[in-house]
TORLO-84132 format. One line per field, with one value per residue (C-alpha): x, z, y; residue number from 1; residue in three letters. Coordinates in Angstrom, 1 decimal. Layout:
REM TORLO-84132
xx X_...
zz Z_...
yy Y_...
seq NUM_...
type ALA_...
END
This chain:
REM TORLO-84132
xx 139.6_136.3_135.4_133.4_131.6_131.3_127.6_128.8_131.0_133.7_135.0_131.0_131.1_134.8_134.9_137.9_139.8_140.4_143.5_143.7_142.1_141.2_140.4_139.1_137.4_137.3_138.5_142.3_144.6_146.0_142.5_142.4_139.3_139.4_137.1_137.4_133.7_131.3_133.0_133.6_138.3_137.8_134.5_134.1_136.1_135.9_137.0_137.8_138.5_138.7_135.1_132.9_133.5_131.9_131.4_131.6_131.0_133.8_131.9_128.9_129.0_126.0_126.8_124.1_123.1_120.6_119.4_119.3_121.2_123.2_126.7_128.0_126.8_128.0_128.0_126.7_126.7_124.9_124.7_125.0_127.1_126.5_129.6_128.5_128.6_130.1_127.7_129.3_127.8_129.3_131.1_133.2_133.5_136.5_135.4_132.0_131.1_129.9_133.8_134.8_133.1_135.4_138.5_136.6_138.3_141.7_141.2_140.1_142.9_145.5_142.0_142.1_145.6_145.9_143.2_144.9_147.9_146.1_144.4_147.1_149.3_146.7_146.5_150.3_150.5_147.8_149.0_152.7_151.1_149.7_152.7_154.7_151.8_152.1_153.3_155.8_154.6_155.9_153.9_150.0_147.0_144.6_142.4_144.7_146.3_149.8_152.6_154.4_157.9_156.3_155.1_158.4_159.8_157.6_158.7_162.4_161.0_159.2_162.4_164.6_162.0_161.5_165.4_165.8_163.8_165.9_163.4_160.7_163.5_165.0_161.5_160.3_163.7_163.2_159.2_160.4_163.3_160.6_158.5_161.9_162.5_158.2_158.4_161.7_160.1_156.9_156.2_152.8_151.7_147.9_145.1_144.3_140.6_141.1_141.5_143.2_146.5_148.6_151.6_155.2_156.7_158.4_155.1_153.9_156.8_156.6_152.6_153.4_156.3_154.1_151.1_153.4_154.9_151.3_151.0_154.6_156.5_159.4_162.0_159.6_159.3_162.5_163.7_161.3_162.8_166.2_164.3_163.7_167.0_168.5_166.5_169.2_168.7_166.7_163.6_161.7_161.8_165.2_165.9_162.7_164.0_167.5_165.7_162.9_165.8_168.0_164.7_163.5_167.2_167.8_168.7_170.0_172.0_175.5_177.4_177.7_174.0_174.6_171.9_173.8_173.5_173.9_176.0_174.0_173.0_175.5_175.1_175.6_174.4_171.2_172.2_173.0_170.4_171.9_170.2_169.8_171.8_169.0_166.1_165.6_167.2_165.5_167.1_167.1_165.6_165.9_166.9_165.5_167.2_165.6_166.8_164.0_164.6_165.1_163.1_162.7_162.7_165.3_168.4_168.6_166.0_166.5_164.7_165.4_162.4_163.9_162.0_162.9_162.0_162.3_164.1_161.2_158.1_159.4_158.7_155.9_157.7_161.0_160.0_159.0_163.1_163.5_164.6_165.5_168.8_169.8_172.5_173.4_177.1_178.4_182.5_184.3_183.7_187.0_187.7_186.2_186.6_183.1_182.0_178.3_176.0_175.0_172.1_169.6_170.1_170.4_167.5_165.5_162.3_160.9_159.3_156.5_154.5_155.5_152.3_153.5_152.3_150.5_154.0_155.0_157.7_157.9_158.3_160.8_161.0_163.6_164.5_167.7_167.3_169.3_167.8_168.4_171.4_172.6_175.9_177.1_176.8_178.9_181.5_182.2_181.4_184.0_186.0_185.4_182.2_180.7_178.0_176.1_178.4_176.1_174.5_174.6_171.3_171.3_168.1_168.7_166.8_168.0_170.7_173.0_172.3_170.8_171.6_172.9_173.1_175.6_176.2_178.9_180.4_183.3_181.0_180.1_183.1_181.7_178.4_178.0
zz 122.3_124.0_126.7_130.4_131.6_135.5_136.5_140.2_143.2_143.3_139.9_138.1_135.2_134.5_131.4_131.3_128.1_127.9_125.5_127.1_125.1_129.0_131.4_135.2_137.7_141.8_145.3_144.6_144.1_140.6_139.4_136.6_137.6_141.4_144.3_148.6_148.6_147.1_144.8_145.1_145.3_140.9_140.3_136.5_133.5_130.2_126.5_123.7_120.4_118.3_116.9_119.9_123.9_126.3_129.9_132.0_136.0_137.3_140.3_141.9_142.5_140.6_137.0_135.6_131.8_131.5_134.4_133.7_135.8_133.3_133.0_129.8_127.4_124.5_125.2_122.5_122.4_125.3_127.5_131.4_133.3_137.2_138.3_142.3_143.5_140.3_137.5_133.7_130.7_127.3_124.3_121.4_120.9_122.7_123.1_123.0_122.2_125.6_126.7_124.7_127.3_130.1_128.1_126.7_130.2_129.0_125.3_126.3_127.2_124.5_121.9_123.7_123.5_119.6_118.8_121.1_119.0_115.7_116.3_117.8_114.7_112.3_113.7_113.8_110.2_109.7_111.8_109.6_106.6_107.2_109.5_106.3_103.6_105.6_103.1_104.1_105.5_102.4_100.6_99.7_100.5_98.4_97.2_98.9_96.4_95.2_96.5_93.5_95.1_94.1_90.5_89.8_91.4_88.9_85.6_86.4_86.6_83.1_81.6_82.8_81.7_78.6_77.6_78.3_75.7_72.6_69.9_70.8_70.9_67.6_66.1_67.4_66.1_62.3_62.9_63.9_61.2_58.1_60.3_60.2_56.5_55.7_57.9_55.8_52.4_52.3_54.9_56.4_53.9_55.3_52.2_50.0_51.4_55.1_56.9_59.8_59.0_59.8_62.4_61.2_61.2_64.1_65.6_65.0_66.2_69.3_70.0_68.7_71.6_74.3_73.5_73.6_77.3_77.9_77.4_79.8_76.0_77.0_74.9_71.7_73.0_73.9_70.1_68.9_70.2_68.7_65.6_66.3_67.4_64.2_62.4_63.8_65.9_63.0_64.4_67.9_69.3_69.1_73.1_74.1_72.1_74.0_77.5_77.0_75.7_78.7_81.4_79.6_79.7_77.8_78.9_77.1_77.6_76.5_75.5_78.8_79.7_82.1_82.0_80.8_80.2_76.6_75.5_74.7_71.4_68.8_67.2_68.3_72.3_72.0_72.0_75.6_75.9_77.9_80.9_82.5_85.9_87.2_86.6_89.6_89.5_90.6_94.0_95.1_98.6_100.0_99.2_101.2_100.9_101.9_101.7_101.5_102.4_99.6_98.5_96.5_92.8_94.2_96.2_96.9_96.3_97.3_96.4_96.1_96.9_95.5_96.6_94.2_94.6_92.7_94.7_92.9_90.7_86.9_83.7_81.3_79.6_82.1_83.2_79.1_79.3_83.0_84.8_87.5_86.2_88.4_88.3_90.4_91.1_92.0_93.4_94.0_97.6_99.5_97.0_96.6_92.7_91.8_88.9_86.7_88.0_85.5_87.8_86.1_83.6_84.3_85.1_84.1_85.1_83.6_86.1_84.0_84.0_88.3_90.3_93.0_96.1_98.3_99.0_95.1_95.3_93.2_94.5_92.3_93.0_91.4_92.0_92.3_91.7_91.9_90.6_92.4_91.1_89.2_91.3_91.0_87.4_87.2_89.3_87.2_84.1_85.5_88.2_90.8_93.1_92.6_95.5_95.6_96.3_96.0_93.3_91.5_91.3_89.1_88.3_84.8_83.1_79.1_79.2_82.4_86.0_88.4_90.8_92.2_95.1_95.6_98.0_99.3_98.1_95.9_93.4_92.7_90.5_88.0_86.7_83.7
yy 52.9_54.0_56.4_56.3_58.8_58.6_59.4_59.3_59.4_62.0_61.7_62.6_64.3_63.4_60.7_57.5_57.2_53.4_52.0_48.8_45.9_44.2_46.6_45.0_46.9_46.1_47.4_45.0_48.0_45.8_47.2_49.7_51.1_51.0_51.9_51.6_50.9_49.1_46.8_43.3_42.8_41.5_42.6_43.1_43.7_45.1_43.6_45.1_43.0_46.1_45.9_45.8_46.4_43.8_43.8_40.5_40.0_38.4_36.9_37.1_40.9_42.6_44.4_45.9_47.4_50.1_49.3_45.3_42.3_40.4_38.4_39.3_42.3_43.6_47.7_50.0_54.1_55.9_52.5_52.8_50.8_49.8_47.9_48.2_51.8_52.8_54.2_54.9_56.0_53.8_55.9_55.3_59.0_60.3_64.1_65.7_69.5_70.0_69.0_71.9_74.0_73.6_74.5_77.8_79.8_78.9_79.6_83.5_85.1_84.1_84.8_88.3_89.0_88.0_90.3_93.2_92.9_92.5_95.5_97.3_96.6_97.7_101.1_101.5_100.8_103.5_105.8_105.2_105.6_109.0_110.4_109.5_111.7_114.6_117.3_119.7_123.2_125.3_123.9_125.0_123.2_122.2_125.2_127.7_130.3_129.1_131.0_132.9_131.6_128.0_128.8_129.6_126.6_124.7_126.7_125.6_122.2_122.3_123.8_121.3_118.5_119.8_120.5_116.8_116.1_116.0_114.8_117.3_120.2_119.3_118.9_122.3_123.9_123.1_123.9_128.0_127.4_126.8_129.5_131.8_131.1_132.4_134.9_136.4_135.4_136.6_139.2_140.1_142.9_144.6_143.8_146.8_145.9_145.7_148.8_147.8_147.6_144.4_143.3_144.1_140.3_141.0_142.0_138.9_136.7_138.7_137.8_134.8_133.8_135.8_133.0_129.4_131.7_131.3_127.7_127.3_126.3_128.3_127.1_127.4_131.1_132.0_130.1_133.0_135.9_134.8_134.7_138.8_139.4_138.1_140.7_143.4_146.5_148.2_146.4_148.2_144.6_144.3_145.4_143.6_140.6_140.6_141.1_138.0_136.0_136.6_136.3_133.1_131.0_128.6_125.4_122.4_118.7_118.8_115.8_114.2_114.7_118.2_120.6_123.6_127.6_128.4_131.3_134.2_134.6_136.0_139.3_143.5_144.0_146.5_149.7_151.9_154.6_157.7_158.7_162.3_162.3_163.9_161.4_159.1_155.1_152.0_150.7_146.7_148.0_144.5_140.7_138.0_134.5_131.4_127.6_125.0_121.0_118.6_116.2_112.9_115.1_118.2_117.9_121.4_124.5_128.3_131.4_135.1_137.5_141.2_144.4_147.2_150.4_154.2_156.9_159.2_159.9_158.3_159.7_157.7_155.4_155.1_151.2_149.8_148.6_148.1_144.4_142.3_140.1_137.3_135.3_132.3_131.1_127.8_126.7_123.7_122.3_123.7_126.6_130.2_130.6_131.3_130.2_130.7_128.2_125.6_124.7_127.3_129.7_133.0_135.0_138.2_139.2_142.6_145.0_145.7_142.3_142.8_144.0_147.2_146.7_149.7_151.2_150.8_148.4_145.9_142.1_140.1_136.0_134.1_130.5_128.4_124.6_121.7_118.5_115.2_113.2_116.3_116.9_113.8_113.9_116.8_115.7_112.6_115.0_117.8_116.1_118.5_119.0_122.2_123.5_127.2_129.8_133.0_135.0_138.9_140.8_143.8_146.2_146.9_150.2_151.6_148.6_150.1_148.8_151.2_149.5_145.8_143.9_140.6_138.1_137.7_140.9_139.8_138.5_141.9_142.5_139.9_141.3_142.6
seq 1_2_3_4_5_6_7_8_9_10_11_12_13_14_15_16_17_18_19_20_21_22_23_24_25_26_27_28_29_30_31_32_33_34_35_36_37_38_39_40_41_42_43_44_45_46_47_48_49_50_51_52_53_54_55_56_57_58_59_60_61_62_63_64_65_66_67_68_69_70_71_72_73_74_75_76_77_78_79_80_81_82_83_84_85_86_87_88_89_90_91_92_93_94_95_96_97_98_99_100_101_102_103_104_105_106_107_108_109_110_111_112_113_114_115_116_117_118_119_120_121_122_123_124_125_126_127_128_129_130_131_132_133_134_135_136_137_138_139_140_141_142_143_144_145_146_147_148_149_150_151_152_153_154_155_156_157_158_159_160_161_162_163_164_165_166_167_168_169_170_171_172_173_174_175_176_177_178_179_180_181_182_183_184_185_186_187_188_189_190_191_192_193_194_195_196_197_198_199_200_201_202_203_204_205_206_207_208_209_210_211_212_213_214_215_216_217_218_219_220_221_222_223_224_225_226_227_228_229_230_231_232_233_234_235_236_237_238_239_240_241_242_243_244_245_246_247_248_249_250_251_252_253_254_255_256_257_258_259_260_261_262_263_264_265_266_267_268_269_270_271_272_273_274_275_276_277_278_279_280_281_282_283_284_285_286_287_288_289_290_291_292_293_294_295_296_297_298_299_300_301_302_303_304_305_306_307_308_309_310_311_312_313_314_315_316_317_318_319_320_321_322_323_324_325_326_327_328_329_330_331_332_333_334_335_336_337_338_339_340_341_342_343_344_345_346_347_348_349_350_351_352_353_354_355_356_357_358_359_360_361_362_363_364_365_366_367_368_369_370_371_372_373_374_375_376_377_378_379_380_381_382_383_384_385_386_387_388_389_390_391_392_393_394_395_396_397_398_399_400_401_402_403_404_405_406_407_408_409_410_411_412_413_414_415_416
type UNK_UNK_UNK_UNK_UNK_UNK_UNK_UNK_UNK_UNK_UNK_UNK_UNK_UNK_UNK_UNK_UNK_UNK_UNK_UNK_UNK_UNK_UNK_UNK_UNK_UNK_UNK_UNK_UNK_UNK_UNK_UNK_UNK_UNK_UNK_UNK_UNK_UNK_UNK_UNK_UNK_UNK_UNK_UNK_UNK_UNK_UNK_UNK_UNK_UNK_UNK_UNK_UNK_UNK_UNK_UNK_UNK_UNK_UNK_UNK_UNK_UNK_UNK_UNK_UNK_UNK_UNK_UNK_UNK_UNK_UNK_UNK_UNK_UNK_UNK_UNK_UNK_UNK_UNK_UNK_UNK_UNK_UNK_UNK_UNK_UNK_UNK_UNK_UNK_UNK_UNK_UNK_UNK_UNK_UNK_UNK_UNK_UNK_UNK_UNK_UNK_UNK_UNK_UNK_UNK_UNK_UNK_UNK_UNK_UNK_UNK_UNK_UNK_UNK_UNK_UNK_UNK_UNK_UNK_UNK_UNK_UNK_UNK_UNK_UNK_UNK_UNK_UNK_UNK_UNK_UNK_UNK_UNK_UNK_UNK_UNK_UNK_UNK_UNK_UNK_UNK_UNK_UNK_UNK_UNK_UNK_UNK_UNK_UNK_UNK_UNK_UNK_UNK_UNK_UNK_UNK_UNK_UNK_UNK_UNK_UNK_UNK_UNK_UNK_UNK_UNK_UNK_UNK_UNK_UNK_UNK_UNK_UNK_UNK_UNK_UNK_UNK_UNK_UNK_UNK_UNK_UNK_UNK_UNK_UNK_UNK_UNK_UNK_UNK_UNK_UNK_UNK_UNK_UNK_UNK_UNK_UNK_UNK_UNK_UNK_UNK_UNK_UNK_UNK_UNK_UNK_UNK_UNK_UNK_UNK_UNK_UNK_UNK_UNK_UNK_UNK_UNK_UNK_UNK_UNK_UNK_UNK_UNK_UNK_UNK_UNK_UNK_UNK_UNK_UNK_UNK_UNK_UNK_UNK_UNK_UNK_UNK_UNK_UNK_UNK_UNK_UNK_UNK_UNK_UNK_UNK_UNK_UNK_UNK_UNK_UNK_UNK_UNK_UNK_UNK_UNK_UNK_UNK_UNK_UNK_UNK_UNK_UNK_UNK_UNK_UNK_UNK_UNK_UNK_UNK_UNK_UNK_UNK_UNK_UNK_UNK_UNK_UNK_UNK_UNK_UNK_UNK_UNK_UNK_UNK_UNK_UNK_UNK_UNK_UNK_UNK_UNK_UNK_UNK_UNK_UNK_UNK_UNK_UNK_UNK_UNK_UNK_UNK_UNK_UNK_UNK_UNK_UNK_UNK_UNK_UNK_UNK_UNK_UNK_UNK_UNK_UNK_UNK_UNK_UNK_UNK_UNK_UNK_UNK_UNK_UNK_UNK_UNK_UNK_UNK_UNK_UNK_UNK_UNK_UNK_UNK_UNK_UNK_UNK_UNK_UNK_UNK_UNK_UNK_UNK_UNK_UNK_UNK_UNK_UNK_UNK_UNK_UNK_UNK_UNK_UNK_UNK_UNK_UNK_UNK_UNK_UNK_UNK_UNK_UNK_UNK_UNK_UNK_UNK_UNK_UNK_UNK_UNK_UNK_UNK_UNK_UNK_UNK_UNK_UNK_UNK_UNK_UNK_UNK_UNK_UNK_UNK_UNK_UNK_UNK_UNK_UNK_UNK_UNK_UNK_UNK_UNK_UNK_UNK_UNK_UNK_UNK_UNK_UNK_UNK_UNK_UNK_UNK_UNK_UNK_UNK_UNK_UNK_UNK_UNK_UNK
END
């Protein structure tokens, strides 16, 4: 196989591919290489024997090499050809680079279009990517001050992952029960040397809980406080101890893996303090109820914001017993007995660690969680699919309500 450039005529610049071992070239139409004009009817042919290409006049018709008459020649690369009129140029090389050139116009559009969609692709997978990191509006940006609706949203996530942890729990309950057994034993007694005089052991406990509340160790806290309310109502902790237990929950995993709400603790309820008629009550002023989307961690959050209020001007000392109880209620999916949720434990928050706004209300937030997967737990656990059904609020001052607020209404009839 070898190529001809055509240096002339109407076919310049166009090259021959030639397959044919025996090629001729003349004006008889049985020609492979053919011309009107100019050439005698057989006037050359070409030979190729696989190795080499030769060129041979086939009569007296002139055939010339680079430019020399000859007979016969054996062709070699870049050699021109003049067969009559005709002029070729002699290659083995089928294409050249330059050839690439006249197929560059045809190569430009698909080029342009691959790189329009490559490009094009690349920013719909960016633009994905950050349409799918957007955060929800609730939540705070970065540097903004957290909402308290949100902190508490994120202390019933670190109870819940901490009461799945059975080792820890079990670990931290014999640490208070050796701390229990001391504390009983050898009491803090103040040194004959120091004047200041030193904690009762309840004291101590109570500081003691107050610091790992600090540190968000709730259940080693509220294990604490049971350790002061076993001490009996002879201790001045005593109420205080019954109110931190029942604000700080306590949440465990049963048998079949539910997060549960414990019984409250065993032992005599604090004591009922009797209240003038004529000193003023605490009022829930308003209760604001808001549902927030799930999302991959929560199937279902909600939140209470409380607003409680005083009617009038309170004595000193009137708010040291005062809180906000809140508790949640679930019911089977077609059927209106309410039951206690086991979602979250029930709730207390005490109104003096609340800030008053200008009007000097205090704001109360509470939280209601559901963790994803939980439900369906309980249904194979309980056979029956619970879903939120309401919740009781009760302002709680010298261990009666003042007053209470419940939605819907029926649930009233079961607080406490």
């Amino acid at each position: 196989m070898y190529r001809l450039d055509h240096l002339n005529g109407s076919q310049r610049g166009r090259p021959r591919i030639i397959h044919r071992r025996r090629v001729e070239a003349g004006a008889d139409l049985s020609c492979q290489i053919w011309a009107r004009e100019g050439l005698a009817p057989r006037h050359a042919e070409f030979e190729d024997d696989g190795t080499r290409v030769r060129v041979r006049a086939l009569s007296d018709a002139p055939v010339r090499v680079n430019g020399r008459d000859v007979r016969e020649a054996e062709l070699k690369e870049g050699d021109t050809i003049e067969i009559g009129a005709l002029a070729f140029r002699f290659s083995r090389r089928r294409f050249r680079g330059r050839d690439l050139l006249r197929f560059l116009p045809a190569l430009l559009l698909p080029a342009a279009l691959i790189a329009f969609l490559v490009i094009w692709g690349l920013r719909w997978r960016a633009e994905r990517k950050a349409r799918s990191a957007v955060v929800p509006a609730w939540v705070p940006r970065p540097q903004e001050r957290t909402d308290p609706a949100l902190r508490a949203m994120e202390d019933v996530e670190a109870r819940l992952r901490e009461g799945k942890d059975a080792e820890r729990l079990e670990r931290i309950r014999q640490e208070l029960e050796e701390e229990r057994r001391r504390a009983a034993e050898e009491p803090l007694v103040p040194a004959a040397a120091d004047p200041t005089p030193s904690l009762s052991p309840a004291a101590t406990l109570a500081q003691r809980a107050r610091m790992l509340e600090k540190e968000r160790r709730f259940e080693e806290a509220r294990r604490i406080w049971e350790t002061i309310l076993e001490m009996g109502p002879a201790e001045e902790l005593y109420t205080i101890a019954a109110g931190e237990i029942f604000r700080l929950g306590r949440i465990a995993t049963d048998s079949r893996g539910i997060p549960v709400v414990t019984a409250r603790p065993t032992g005599r309820s604090p004591p009922a303090e009797a209240k003038s008629s004529a000193e003023p009550r605490l009022r829930i002023l308003s209760v604001d109820h808001r549902r927030f989307p799930g999302t991959a961690e929560y199937e279902e959050m909600r939140l209470l914001r409380i607003v409680v209020g005083a009617e009038g001007a309170l004595p000193i000392g009137a708010m040291t017993d005062a809180y906000v109880a809140v508790t949640f209620y679930d019911a089977p999916i077609g059927d209106t007995a309410a039951v206690p949720s086991r979602v979250t434990a029930p709730q207390t928050v005490p109104l003096t660690r609340v800030p008053r706004d200008a009007d000097g209300r205090w704001n109360v937030t509470v939280a209601y969680v559901v963790p994803r997967g939980f439900r369906e737990r309980e249904r194979r656990a309980a056979g029956r699919l619970y879903q939120y059904h309401g919740f009781v609020a009760q302002v709680i001052r010298g261990g009666r309500p003042d007053d209470a607020e419940a939605r819907p209404p029926e649930l009233a009839e079961r607080r406490s």
